[in-house]
C-alpha positions in Angstrom: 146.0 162.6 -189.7 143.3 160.2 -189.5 140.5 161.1 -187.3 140.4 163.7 -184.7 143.2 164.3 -182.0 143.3 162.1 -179.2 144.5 161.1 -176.4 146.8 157.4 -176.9 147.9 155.1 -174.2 150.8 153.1 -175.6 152.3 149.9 -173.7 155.4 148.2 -175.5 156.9 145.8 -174.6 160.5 147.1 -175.8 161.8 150.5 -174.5 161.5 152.0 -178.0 165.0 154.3 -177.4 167.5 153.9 -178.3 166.1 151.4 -182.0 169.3 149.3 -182.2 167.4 146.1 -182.8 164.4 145.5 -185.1 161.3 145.3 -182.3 162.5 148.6 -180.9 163.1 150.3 -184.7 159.2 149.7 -185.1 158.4 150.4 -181.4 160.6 154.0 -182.0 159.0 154.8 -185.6 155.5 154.2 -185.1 155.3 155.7 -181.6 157.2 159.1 -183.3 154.6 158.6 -186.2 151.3 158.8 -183.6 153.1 161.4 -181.4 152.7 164.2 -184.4 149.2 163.7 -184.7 147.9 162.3 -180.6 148.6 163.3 -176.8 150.8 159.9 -176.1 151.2 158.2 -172.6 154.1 155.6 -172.8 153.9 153.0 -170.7 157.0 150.8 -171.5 159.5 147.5 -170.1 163.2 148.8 -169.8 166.2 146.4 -169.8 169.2 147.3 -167.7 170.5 150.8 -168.3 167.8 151.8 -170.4 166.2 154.1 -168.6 169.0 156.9 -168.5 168.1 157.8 -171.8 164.5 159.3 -171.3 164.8 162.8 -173.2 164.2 161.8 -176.8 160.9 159.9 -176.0 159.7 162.7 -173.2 160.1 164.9 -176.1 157.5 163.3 -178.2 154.8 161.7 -175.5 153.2 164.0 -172.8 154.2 161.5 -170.3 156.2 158.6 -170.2 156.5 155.6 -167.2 158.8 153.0 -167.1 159.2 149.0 -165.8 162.3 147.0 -165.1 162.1 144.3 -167.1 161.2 142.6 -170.5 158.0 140.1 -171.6 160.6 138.5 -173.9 163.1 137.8 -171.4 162.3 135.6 -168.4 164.4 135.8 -165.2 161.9 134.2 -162.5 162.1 130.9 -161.9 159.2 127.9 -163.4 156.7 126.7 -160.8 155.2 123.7 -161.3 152.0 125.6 -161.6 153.1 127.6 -164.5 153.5 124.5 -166.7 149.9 123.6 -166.8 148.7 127.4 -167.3 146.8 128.5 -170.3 149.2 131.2 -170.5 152.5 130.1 -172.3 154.8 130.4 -169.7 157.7 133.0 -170.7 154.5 135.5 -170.1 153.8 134.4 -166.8 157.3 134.6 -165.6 157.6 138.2 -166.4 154.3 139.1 -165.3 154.7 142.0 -163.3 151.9 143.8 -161.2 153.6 147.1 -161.7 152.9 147.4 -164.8 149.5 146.2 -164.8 148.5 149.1 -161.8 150.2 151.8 -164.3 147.6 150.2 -167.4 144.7 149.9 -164.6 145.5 153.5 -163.6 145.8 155.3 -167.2 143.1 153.8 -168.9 140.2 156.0 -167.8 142.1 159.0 -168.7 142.4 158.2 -172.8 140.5 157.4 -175.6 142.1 154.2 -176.9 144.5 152.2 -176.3 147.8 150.6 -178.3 150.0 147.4 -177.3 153.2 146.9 -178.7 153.7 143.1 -179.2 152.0 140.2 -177.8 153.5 140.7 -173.5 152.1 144.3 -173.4 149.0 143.1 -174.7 148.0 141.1 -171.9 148.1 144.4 -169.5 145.1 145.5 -171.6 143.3 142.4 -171.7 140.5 143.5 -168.7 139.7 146.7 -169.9 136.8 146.4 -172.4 135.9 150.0 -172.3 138.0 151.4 -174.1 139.4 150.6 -177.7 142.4 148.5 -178.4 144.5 147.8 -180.8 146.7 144.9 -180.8 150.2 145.5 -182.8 152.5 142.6 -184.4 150.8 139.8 -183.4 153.3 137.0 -184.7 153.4 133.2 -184.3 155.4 132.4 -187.4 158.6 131.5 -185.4 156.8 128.6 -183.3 154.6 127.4 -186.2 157.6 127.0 -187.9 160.0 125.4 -184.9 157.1 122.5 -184.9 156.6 122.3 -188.8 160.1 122.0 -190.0 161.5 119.9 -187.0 162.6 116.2 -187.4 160.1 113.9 -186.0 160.7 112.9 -182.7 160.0 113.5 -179.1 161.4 117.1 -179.7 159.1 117.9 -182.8 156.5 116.2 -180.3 157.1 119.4 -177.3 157.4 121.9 -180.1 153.7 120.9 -181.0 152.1 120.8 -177.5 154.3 124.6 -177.4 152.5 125.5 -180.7 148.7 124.0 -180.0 149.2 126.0 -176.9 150.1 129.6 -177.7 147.4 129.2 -181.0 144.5 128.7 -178.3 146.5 131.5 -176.1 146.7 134.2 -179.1 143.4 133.4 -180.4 141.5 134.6 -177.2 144.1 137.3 -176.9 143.5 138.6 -180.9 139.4 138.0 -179.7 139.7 140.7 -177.0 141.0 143.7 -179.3 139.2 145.3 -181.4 141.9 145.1 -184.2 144.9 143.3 -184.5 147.9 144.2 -187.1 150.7 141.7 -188.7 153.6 142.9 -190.3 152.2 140.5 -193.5 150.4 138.4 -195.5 152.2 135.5 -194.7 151.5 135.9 -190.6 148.3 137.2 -191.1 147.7 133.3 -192.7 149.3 132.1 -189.4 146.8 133.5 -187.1 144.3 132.4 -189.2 145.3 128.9 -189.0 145.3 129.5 -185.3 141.8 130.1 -185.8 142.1 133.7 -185.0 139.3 136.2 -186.2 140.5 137.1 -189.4 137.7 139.8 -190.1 139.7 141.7 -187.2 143.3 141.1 -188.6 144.8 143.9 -190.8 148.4 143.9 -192.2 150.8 146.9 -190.9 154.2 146.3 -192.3 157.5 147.2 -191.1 159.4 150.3 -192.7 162.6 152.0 -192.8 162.9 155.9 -192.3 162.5 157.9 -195.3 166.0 159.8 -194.7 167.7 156.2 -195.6 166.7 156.4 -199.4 169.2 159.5 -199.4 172.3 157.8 -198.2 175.1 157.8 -200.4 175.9 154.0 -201.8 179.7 153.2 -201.7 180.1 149.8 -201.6 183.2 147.7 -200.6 184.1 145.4 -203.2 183.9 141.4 -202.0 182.2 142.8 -198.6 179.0 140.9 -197.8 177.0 141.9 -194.7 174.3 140.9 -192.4 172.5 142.9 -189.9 171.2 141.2 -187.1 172.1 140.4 -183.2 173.1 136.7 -182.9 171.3 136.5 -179.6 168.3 136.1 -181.2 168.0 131.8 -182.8 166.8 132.9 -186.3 170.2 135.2 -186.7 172.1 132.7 -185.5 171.5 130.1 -187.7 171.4 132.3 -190.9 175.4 133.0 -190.2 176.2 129.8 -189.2 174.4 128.3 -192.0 176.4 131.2 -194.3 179.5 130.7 -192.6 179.6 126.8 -193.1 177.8 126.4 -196.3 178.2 129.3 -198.5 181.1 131.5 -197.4 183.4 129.1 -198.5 182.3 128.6 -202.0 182.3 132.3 -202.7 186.1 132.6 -201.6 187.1 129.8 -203.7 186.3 131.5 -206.7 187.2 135.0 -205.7 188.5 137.2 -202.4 186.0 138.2 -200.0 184.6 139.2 -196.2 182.1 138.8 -194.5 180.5 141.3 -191.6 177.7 140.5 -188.9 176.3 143.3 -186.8 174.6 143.8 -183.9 175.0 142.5 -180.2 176.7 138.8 -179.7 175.6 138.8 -176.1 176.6 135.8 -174.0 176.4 133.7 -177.9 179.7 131.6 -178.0 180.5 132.6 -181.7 184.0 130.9 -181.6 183.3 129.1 -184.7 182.3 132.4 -186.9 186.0 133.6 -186.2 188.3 130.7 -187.1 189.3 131.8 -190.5 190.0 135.7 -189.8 187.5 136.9 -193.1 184.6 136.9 -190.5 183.9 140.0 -188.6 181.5 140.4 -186.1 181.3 144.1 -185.3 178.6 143.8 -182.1 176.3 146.7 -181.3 176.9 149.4 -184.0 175.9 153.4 -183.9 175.0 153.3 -187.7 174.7 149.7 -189.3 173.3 151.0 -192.3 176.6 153.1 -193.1 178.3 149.8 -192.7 175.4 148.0 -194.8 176.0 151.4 -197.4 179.5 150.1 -198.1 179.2 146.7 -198.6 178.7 145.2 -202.3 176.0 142.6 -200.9 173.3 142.2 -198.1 173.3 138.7 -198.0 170.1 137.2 -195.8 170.4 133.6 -195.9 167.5 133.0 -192.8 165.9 129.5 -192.6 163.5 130.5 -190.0 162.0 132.9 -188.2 159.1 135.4 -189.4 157.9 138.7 -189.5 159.2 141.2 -192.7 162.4 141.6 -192.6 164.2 145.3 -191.7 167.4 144.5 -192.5 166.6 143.4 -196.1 164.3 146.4 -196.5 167.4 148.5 -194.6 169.7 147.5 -197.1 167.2 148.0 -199.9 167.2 152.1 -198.7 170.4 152.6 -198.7 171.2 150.5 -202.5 173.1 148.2 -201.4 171.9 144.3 -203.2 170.0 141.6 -201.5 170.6 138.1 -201.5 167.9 135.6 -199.5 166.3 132.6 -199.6 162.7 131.8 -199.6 161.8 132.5 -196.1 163.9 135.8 -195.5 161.3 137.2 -198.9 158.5 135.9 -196.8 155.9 138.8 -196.6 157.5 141.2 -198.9 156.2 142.5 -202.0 159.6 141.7 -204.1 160.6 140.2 -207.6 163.4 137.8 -207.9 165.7 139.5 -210.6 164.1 142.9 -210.6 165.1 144.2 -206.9 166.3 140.9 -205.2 167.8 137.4 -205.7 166.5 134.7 -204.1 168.4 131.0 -203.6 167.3 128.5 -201.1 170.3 125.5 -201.5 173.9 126.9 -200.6 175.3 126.3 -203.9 172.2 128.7 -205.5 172.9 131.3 -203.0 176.8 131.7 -203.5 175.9 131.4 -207.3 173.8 134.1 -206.4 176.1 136.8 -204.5 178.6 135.9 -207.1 176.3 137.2 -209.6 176.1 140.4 -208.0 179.9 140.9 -206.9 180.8 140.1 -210.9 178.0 141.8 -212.8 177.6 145.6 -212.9 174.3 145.9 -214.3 172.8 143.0 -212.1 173.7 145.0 -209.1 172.8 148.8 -210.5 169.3 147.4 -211.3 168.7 145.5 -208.1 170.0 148.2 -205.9 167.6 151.2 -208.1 164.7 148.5 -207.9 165.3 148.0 -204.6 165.4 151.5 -203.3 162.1 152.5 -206.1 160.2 149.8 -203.8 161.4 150.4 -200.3 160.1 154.2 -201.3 156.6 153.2 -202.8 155.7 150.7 -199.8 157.9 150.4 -196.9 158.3 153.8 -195.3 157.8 154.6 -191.9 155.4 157.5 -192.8 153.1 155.5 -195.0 153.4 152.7 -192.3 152.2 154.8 -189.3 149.3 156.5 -191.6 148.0 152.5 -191.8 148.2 152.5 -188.4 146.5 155.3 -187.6 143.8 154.2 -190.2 143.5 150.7 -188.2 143.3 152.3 -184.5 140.3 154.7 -186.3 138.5 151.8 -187.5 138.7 150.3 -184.0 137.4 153.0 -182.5 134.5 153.1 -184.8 133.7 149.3 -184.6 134.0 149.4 -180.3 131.2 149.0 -178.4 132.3 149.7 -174.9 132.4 145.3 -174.1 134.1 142.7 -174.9 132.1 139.5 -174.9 135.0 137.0 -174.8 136.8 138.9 -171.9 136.0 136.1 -169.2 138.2 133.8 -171.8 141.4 135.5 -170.4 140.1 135.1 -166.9 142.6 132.3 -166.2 145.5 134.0 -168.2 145.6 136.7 -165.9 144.7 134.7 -162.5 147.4 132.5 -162.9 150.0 135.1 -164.0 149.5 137.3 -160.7 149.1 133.9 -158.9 
C-alpha cells in the first residue's frame, strides 16, 4: 500500500461489472486494486441492464451509486448551441445533473478523488479542494482521424474536431493534480496538445495475473481477434483482415478466422460471405477462446491506447501478429515475443510464419507470457496508481488556479 488508508471517491465513466469490453476491464481491475488498500465510494454511468448486477462491486466499495447513462454514448439531441461550446459536444449531450449533485454531495466526505476517463472527469472539474487524479486521458484516436485522413473538406472537420478537444483536454489535464496515460505514445499526444507534461504520468493497462496460468491449447489454422466491432478501430482492423489478408493465408494453407465481442447494430454482412469467418458476439471467457487459437492476429490501423487483447493473448501463450500501430505503447521486440507487419502481404507472411514454424511460435508465446508477467499485470498496474494518487496528494494545495478556465464547459453543459 502506498500511503496511509483513505477514504477514495471514484467516478467512471463505465459501470466497471461485469469487464466484457476493454474500458470496463481497467475500470473493474484498478477499482478492485484500490478497494484492498482504501474505503471506496463508486460513483458510476450504467447502460441498460447493468445495474442488476450490483453485488460484486458492493462487495469491494463501502458504497456504490449509480446513473443511467454513458459519457460515450450520446442519446439527446444537438442544439445549435452545443456546436459553438467549448466543450466537445458528445460531453455536453450526456451531461447529466444527477450525477454531478452525487460528485457535489460526496466530495466533502473523502480525501481525494479518482475519475475514470475523460466524461467523469468533468463532474470533478469545480472542486479544487480536494485532490484529483485524472485516469486515461487519451486523444490518440482523434489526432489520428485528422492526421491520416485524405485531404479534403472531411480531413478539414476532423481538424476543427481535433484543435477543439486539444484546447478542451488541456484545461481539463490543468485542473487535476495528476493525470495518467496508458503510454508513452499518448502521453506525447497530450503534450502536443499543449497539456502540462510535468503533471502527466504513464499507468498502463494490464491483464490479471491468474491469466499467465491458463493452459495454451491451440487450434491449428485458428486466428483470432478480440474486440467488439461497434467500436470504429475494431471494425476496420477485421474488415481490413478480412479483405486483404485472410485470403492470402487460405491460399496457401486451410484456415479460420474468429472475432469476439458484441456486433451491436454493425451490419457485418460482408465478414460472413465465405463461411471461414466467425463472429462469436459477447463471450463469457474470450481468453479460453484466444487460449485455443494458434494466432492472435491484431491487424488495427487506428485507434490508441495499449492494447488488452494483445497483452490478453500474450498471458495466456497464444502468438501475436500486429502492425505498427496495434505495438504502439508497448514495451515489445519484433521476433522475440511479437511480429509486427504493416502491408497485407507482410502480415499474412507473418501469421504464416507462425502457423508453419514450431519454434517461432514456442519462443514468441514464452516471450510473450515472461513480458506480460514482468510489466503488464494488474497488481503492478494498480501499485503505479496508487503511487500517482499519493503524489497528488502531496503536490495539492487546496486551489486550483485555472478552475475559472472550465467555467464555460460546465455552464454550457447544464445550459
Amino acid at each position: 500500500m502506498v500511503g496511509r488508508r483513505m477514504k477514495l471517491l471514484i467516478v467512471s465513466s463505465w459501470y466497471p461489472y461485469p469487464p466484457d469490453n476493454g474500458s470496463k476491464l481497467r475500470a473493474f481491475h484498478l477499482l478492485s486494486h484500490l478497494a484492498s488498500s482504501h474505503d471506496i465510494t463508486l460513483l458510476s454511468f450504467t447502460d441498460s441492464g447493468e445495474e442488476r448486477d450490483q453485488a460484486v462491486l458492493k462487495d469491494l466499495c463501502r458504497d456504490v451509486r449509480i446513473v443511467a447513462g454513458n459519457p460515450c454514448k450520446p442519446t439527446a439531441s444537438l442544439r445549435a448551441v452545443d456546436l459553438i461550446s467549448t466543450t466537445p459536444r458528445s460531453y455536453v449531450q450526456t451531461y447529466s445533473p444527477r450525477m454531478q449533485d452525487l460528485v457535489d454531495r460526496a466530495v466533502p466526505h473523502h480525501d481525494a478523488a479518482l475519475a475514470l476517463q475523460c466524461g467523469a472527469a468533468l463532474y470533478l472539474t469545480k472542486h479544487s479542494t480536494i485532490p484529483r487524479v485524472f485516469d486515461e486521458a487519451e486523444v490518440g484516436v482523434i489526432r489520428d482521424g485528422f492526421r491520416t485522413h485524405p485531404p479534403g473538406l472531411a480531413r478539414y472537420r476532423r481538424g476543427l474536431t481535433w484543435w477543439k478537444y486539444g484546447h478542451f483536454i488541456r484545461h481539463l489535464v490543468d485542473l487535476f493534480d495528476r493525470t495518467t496515460t496508458v503510454s508513452e505514445v499518448e502521453r506525447q499526444h497530450l503534450a502536443d496538445a499543449h497539456c502540462n507534461a510535468s503533471a502527466l504520468r504513464i499507468v498502463p493497462n494490464g491483464v490479471d495475473r491468474q491469466e499467465l496460468k491458463r493452459k495454451n491449447e491451440p487450434r491449428p489454422g485458428r486466428m483470432i481477434y478480440s474486440g467488439s466491432v461497434t467500436y470504429s478501430a475494431n471494425l476496420d482492423a477485421v474488415r481490413y483482415f478480412a479483405r486483404d489478408i485472410f485470403p492470402v493465408i487460405r491460399q496457401a494453407r486451410p484456415a479460420t478466422f474468429v472475432i469476439t465481442g458484441s456486433t451491436g447494430d454493425t451490419d457485418v454482412s460482408d465478414l460472413l460471405a465465405d463461411g471461414t469467418i466467425t463472429l462469436t458476439g459477447r463471450v463469457a471467457d474470450a481468453a479460453h477462446l484466444v487460449a485455443h487459437s494458434s494466432v492472435a492476429v491484431v491487424p488495427l490501423r487506428i485507434g490508441g491506447g495499449t492494447r488488452l487483447k494483445i497483452l490478453e493473448a500474450m498471458a495466456v501463450g497464444t502468438p501475436v501478429v500486429t502492425t505498427s500501430k496495434g505495438a504502439e505503447g508497448l514495451d515489445v521486440e519484433h521476433g522475440e515475443n511479437i511480429l509486427i507487419a504493416d502491408s497485407p502481404e507482410a502480415f499474412a507472411k507473418a501469421v504464416l510464419r507462425v502457423l508453419d514454424d514450431f519454434v517461432l511460435r514456442a519462443r514468441l508465446a514464452a516471450n510473450g507470457r515472461r513480458l506480460v508477467e514482468r510489466l503488464y499485470t494488474w497488481d503492478r498496474i494498480g501499485n503505479l496508481l496508487e503511487e500517482v494518487i499519493d503524489e497528488a496528494r502531496t503536490v495539492h494545495r487546496g486551489h486550483s488556479p485555472s478552475a475559472s478556465s472550465l467555467t464555460e464547459t460546465r455552464r454550457s453543459a447544464t445550459a
